[in-house]
FIKOLZA-1660 file (N, C-alpha, C; in steps of 0.1 Angstrom, whole numbers, plus 5000, padded with zeros to 4 digits):
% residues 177
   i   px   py   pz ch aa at
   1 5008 4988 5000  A  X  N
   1 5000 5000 5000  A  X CA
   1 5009 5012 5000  A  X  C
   2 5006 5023 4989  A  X  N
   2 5012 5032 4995  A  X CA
   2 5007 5043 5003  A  X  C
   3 5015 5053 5008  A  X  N
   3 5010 5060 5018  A  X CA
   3 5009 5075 5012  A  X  C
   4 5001 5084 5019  A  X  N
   4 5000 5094 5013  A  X CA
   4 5003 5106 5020  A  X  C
   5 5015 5115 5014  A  X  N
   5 5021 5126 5019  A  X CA
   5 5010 5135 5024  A  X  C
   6 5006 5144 5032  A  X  N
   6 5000 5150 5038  A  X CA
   6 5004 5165 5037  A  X  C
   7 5020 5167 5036  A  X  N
   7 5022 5181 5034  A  X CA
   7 5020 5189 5015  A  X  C
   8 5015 5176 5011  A  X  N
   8 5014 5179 4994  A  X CA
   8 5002 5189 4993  A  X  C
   9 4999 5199 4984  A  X  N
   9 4990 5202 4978  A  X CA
   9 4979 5198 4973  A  X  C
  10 4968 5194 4972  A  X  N
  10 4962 5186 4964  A  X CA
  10 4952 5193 4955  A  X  C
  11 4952 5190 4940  A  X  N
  11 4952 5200 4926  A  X CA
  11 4932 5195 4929  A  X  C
  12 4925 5202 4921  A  X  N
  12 4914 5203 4924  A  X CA
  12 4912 5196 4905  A  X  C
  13 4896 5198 4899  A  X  N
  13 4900 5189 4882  A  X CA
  13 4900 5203 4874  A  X  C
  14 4901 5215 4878  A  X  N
  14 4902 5225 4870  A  X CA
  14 4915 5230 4872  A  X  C
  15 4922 5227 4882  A  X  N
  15 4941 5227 4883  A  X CA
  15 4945 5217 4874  A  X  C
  16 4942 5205 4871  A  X  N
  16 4942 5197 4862  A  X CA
  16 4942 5203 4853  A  X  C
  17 4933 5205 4849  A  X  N
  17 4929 5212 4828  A  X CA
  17 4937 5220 4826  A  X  C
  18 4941 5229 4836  A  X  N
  18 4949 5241 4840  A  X CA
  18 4965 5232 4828  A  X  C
  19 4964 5226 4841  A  X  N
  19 4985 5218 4840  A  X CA
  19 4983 5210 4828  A  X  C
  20 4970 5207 4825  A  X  N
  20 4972 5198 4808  A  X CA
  20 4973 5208 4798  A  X  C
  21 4964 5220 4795  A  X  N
  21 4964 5233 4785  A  X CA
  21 4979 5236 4787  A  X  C
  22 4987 5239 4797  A  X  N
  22 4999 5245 4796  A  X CA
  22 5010 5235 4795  A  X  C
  23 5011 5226 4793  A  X  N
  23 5019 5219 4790  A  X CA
  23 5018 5214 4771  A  X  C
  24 5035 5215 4765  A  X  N
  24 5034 5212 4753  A  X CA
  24 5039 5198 4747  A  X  C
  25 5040 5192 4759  A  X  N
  25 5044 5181 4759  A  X CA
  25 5039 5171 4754  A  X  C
  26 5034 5164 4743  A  X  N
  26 5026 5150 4745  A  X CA
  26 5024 5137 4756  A  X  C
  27 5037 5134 4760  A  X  N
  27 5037 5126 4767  A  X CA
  27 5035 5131 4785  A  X  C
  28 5040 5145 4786  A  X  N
  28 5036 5148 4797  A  X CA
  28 5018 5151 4799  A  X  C
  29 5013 5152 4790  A  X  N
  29 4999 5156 4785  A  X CA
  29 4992 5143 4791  A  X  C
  30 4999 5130 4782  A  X  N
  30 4994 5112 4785  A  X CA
  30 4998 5112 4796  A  X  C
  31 5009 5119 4806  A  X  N
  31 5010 5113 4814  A  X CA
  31 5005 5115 4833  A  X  C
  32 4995 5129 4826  A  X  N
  32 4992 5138 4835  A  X CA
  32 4977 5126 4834  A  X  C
  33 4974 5126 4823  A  X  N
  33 4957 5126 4825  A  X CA
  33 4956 5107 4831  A  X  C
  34 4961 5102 4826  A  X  N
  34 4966 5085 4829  A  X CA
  34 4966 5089 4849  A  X  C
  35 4971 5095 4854  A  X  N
  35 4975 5099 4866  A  X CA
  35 4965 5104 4872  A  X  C
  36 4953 5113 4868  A  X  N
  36 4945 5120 4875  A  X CA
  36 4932 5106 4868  A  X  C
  37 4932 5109 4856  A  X  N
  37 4916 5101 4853  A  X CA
  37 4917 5086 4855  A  X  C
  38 4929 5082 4858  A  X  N
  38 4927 5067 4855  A  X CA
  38 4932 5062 4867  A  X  C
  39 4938 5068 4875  A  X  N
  39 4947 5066 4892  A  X CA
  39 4958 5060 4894  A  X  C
  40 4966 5061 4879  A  X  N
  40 4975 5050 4876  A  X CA
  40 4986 5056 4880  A  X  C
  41 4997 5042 4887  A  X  N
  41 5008 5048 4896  A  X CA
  41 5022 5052 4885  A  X  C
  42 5028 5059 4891  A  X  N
  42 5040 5066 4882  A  X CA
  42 5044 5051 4873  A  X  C
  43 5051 5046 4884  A  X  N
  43 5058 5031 4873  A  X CA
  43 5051 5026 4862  A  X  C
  44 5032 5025 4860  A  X  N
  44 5030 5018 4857  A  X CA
  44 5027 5028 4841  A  X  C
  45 5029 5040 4845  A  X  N
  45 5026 5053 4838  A  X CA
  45 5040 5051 4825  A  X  C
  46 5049 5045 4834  A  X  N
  46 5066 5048 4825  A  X CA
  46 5061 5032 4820  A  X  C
  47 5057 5026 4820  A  X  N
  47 5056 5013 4810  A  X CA
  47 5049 5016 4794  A  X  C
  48 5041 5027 4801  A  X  N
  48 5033 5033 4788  A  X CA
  48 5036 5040 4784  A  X  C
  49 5046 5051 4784  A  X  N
  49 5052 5065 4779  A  X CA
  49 5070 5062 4784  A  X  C
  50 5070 5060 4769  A  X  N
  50 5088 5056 4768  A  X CA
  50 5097 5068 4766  A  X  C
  51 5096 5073 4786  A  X  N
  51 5104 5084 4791  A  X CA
  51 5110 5082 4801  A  X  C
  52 5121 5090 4806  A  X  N
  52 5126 5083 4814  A  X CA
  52 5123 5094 4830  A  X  C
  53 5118 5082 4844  A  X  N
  53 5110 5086 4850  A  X CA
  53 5117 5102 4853  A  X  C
  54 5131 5104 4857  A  X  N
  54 5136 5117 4859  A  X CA
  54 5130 5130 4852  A  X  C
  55 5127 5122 4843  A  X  N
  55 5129 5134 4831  A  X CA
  55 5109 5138 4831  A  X  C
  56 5102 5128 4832  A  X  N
  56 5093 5130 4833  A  X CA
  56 5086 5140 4847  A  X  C
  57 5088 5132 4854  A  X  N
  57 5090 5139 4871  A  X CA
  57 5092 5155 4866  A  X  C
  58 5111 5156 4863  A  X  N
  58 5113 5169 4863  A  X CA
  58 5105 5180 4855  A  X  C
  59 5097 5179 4844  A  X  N
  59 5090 5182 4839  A  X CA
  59 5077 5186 4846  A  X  C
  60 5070 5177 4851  A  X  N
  60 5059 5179 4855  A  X CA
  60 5059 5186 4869  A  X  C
  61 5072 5193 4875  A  X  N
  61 5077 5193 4888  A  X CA
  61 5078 5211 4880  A  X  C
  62 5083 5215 4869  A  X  N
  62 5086 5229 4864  A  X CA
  62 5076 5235 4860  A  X  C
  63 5067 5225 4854  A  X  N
  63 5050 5229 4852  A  X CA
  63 5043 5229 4867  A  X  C
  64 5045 5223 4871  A  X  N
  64 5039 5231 4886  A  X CA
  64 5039 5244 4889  A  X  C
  65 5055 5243 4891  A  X  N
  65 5063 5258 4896  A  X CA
  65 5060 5271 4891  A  X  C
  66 5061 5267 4873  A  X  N
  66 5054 5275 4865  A  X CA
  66 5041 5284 4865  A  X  C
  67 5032 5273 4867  A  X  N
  67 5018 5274 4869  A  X CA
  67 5010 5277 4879  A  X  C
  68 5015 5271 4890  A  X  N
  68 5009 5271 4903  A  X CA
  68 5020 5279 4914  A  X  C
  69 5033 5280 4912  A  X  N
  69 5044 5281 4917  A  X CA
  69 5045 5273 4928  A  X  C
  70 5042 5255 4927  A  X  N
  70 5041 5252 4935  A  X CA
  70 5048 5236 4927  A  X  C
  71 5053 5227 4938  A  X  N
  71 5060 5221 4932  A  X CA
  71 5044 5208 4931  A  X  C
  72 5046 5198 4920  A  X  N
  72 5037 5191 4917  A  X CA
  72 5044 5176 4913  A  X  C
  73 5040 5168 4918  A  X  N
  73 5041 5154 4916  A  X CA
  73 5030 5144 4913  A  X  C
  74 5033 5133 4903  A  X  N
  74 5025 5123 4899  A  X CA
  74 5018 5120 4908  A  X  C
  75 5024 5114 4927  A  X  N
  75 5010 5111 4933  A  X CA
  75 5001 5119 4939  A  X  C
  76 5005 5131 4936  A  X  N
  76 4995 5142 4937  A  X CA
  76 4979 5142 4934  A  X  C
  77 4985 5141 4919  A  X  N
  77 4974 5135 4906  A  X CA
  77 4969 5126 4912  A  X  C
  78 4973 5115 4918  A  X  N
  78 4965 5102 4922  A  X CA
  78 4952 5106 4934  A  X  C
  79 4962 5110 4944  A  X  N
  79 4955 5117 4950  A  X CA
  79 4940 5127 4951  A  X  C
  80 4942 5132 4941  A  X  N
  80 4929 5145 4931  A  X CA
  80 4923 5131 4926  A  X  C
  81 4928 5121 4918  A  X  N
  81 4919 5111 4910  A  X CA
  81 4909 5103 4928  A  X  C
  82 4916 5099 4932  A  X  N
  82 4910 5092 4947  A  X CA
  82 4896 5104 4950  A  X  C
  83 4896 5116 4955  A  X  N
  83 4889 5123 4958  A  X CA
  83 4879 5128 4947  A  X  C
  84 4880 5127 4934  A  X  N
  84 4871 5132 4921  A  X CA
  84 4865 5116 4921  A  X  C
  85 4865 5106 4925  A  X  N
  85 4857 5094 4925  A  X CA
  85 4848 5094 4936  A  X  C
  86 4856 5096 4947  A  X  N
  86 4843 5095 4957  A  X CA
  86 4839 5110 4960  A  X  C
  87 4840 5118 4953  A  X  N
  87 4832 5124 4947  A  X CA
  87 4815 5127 4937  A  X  C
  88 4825 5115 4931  A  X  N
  88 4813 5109 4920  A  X CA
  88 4800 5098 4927  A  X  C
  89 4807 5095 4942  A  X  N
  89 4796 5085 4944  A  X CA
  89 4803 5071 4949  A  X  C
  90 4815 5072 4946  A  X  N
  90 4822 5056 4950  A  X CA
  90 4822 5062 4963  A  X  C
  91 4821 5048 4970  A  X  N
  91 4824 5045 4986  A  X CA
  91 4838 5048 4987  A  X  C
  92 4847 5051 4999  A  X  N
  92 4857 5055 5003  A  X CA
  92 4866 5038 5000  A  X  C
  93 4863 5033 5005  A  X  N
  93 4864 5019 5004  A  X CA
  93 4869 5012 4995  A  X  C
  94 4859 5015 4981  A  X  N
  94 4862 5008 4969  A  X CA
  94 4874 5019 4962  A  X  C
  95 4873 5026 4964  A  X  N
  95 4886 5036 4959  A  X CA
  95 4899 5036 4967  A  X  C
  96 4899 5035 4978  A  X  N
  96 4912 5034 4980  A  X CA
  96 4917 5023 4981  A  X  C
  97 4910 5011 4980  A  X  N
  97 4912 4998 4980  A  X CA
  97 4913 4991 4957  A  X  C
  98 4909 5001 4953  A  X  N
  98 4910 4998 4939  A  X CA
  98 4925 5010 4934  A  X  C
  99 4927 5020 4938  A  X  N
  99 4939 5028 4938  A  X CA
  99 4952 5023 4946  A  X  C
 100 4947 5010 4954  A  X  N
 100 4959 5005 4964  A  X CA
 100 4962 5016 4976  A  X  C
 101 4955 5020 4980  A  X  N
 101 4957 5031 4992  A  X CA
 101 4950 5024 5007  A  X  C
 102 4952 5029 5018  A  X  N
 102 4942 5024 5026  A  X CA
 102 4932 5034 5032  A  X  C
 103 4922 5027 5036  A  X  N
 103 4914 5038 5042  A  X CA
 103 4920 5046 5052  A  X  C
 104 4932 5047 5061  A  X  N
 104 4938 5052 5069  A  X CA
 104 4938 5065 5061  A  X  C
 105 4945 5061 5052  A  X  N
 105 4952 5073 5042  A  X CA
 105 4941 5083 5038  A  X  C
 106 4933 5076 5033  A  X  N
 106 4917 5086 5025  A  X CA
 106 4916 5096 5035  A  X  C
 107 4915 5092 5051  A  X  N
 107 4911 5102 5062  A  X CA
 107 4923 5109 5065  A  X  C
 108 4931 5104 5063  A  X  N
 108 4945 5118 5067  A  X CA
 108 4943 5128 5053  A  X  C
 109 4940 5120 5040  A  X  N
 109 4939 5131 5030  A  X CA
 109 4922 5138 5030  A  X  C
 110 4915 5135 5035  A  X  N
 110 4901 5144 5038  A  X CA
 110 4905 5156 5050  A  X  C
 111 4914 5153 5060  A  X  N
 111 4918 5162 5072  A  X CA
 111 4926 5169 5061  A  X  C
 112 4939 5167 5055  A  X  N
 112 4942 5181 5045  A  X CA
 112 4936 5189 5046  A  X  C
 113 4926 5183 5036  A  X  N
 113 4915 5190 5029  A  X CA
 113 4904 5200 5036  A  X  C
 114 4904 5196 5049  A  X  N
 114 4899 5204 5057  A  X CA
 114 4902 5215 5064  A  X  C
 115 4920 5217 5062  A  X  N
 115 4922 5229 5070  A  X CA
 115 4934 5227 5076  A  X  C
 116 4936 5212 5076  A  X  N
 116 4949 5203 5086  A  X CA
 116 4962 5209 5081  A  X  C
 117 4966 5219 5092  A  X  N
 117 4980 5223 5093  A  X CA
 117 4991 5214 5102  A  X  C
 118 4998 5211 5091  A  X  N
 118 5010 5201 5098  A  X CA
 118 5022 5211 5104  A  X  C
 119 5032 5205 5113  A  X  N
 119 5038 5212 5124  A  X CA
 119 5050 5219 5116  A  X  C
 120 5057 5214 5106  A  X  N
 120 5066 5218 5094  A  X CA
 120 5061 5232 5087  A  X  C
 121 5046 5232 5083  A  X  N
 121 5043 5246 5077  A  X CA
 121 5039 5253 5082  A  X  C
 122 5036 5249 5098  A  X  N
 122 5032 5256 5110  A  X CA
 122 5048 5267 5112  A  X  C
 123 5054 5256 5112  A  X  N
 123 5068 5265 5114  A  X CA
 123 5078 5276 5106  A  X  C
 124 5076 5272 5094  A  X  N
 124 5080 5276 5086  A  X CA
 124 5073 5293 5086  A  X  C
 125 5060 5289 5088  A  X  N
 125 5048 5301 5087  A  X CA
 125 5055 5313 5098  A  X  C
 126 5053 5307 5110  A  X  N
 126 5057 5314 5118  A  X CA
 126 5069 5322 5119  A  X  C
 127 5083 5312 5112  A  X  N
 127 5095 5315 5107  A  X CA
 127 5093 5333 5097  A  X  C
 128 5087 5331 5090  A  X  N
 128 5085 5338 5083  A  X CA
 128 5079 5352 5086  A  X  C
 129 5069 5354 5095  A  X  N
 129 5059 5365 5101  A  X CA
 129 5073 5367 5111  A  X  C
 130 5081 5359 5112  A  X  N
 130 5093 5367 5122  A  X CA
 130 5083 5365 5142  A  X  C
 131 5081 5355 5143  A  X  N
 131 5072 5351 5152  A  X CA
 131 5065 5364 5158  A  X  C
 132 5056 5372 5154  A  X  N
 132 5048 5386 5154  A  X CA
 132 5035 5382 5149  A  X  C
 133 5027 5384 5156  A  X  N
 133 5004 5387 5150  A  X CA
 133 5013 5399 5139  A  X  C
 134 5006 5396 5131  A  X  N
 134 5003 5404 5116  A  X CA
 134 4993 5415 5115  A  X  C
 135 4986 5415 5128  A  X  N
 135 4978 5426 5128  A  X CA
 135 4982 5436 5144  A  X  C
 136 4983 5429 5153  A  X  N
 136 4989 5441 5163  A  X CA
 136 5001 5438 5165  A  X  C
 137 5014 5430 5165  A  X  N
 137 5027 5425 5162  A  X CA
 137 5027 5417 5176  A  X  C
 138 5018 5416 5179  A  X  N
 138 5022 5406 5194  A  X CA
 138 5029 5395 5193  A  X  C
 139 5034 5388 5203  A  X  N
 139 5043 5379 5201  A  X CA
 139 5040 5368 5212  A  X  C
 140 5023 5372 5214  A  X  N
 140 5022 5362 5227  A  X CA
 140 5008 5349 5218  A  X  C
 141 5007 5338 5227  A  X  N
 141 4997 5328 5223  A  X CA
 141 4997 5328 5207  A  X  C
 142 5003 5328 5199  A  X  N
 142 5006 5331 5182  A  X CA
 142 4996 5316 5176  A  X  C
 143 4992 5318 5169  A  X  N
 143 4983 5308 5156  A  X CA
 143 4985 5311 5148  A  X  C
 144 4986 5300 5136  A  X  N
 144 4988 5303 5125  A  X CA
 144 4974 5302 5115  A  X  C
 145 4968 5311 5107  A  X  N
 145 4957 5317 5103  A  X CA
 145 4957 5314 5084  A  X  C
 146 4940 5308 5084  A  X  N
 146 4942 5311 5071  A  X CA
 146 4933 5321 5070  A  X  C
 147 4938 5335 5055  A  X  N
 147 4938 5344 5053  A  X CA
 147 4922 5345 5047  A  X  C
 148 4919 5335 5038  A  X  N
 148 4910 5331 5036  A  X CA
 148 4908 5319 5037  A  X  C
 149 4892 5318 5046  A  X  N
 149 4888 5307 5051  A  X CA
 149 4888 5295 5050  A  X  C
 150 4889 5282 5051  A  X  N
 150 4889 5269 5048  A  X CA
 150 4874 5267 5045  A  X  C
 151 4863 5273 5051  A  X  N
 151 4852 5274 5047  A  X CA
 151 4847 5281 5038  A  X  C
 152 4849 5287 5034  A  X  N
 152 4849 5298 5023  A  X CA
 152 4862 5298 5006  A  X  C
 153 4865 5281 5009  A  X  N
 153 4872 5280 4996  A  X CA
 153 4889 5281 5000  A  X  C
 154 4891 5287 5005  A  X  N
 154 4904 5288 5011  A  X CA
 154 4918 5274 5009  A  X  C
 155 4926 5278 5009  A  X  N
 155 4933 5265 5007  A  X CA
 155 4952 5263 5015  A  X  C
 156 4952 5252 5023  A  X  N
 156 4961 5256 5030  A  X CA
 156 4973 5257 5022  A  X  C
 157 4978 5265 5021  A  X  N
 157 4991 5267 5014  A  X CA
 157 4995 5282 5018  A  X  C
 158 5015 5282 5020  A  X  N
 158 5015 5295 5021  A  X CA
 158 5014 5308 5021  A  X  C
 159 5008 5309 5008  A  X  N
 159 5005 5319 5006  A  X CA
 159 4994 5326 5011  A  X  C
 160 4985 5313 5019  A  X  N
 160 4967 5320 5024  A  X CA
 160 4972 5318 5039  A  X  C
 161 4984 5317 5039  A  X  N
 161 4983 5317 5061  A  X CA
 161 4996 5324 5065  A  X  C
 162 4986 5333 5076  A  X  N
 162 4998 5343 5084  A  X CA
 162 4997 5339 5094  A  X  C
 163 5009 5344 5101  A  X  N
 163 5007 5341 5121  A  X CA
 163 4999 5358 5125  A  X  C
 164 4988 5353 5133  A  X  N
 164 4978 5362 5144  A  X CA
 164 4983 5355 5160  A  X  C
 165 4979 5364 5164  A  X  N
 165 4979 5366 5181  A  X CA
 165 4964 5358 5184  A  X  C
 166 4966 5348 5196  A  X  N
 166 4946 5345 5200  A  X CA
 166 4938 5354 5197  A  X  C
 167 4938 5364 5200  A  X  N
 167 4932 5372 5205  A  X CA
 167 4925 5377 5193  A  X  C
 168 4937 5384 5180  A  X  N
 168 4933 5386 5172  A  X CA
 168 4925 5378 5163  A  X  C
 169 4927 5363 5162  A  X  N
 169 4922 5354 5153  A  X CA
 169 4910 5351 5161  A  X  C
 170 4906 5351 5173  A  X  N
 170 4895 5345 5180  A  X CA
 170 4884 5362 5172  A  X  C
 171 4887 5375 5172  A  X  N
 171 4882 5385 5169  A  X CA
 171 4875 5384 5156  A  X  C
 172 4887 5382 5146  A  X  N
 172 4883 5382 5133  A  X CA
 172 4875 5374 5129  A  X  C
 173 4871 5358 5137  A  X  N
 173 4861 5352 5129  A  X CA
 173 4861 5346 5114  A  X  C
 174 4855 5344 5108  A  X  N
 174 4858 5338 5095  A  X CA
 174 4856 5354 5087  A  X  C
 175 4855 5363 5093  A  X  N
 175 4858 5377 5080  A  X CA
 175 4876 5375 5073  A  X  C
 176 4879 5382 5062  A  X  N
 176 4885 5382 5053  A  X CA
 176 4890 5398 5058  A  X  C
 177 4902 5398 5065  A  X  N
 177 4912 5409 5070  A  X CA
 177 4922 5408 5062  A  X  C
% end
């Protein structure tokens, strides 16, 4: 089984269309959509497209960067293919068990999805605000905040989270400061 990274990104199907339109690649093109529409694993992906995985990877890793400015990997794609199924209606079950994943996994990648800040981007975050609230510079009880909501579409990634003070973040509520 494999397991599934938690600090990844995970592309939505219109980030998809996004990374297939800007890519001029053919085989990166087969090898994107094989990955998101079909749930197929990298290896089984390089039996089909006679590239070499490096090169493939690196590719799809600059079109990220490019695109999203965000770095992007094949099981990413798998990942988005898992959640666009049971989406559609499959049980959690039959998909993570037909993609080789386990249901452990499905619920650590639903918590992502939810808002779930891991302690690495927690830090990193804070590293960055220079451990200071962003709105009065306090330096006491600090959280790290998304900018825009997890309810309201929001998406955990650097760019939508600052460090706030309690006080501040308990104030603001889900408004958009």
């Amino acid at each position: 089984m494999e397991s599934i990274n938690i600090t990844q990104k995970i592309l939505n199907e219109n980030e998809i269309i996004i990374l297939i339109e800007s890519t001029k690649s053919e085989q990166l093109k087969e090898a994107i959509k094989l990955a998101y529409y079909e749930g197929i694993k990298l290896s089984d992906i390089l039996e089909k497209i006679n590239i070499p995985r490096r090169t493939l990877q690196g590719k799809l890793s600059r079109l990220g960067e490019e695109v999203f400015e965000i770095t992007v990997n094949f099981e990413q794609l798998r990942q988005s293919s898992m959640i666009r199924l049971i989406n559609q209606g499959y049980t959690p079950e039959y998909v993570t068990k037909f993609m080789g994943y386990s249901r452990k996994d499905y619920f650590r990648y639903k918590r992502r999805l939810a808002g779930y800040l891991n302690p690495k981007l927690r830090y990193k975050i804070l590293m960055r605000d220079k451990c200071k609230c962003k709105i009065c510079g306090s330096s006491k009880q600090l959280e790290v905040d998304h900018i825009i909501p997890v309810s309201k579409g929001g998406k955990t990634i650097k760019n939508n989270l600052r460090t706030l003070c309690r006080e501040c973040n308990l104030g603001k509520g889900e408004q958009i400061i």
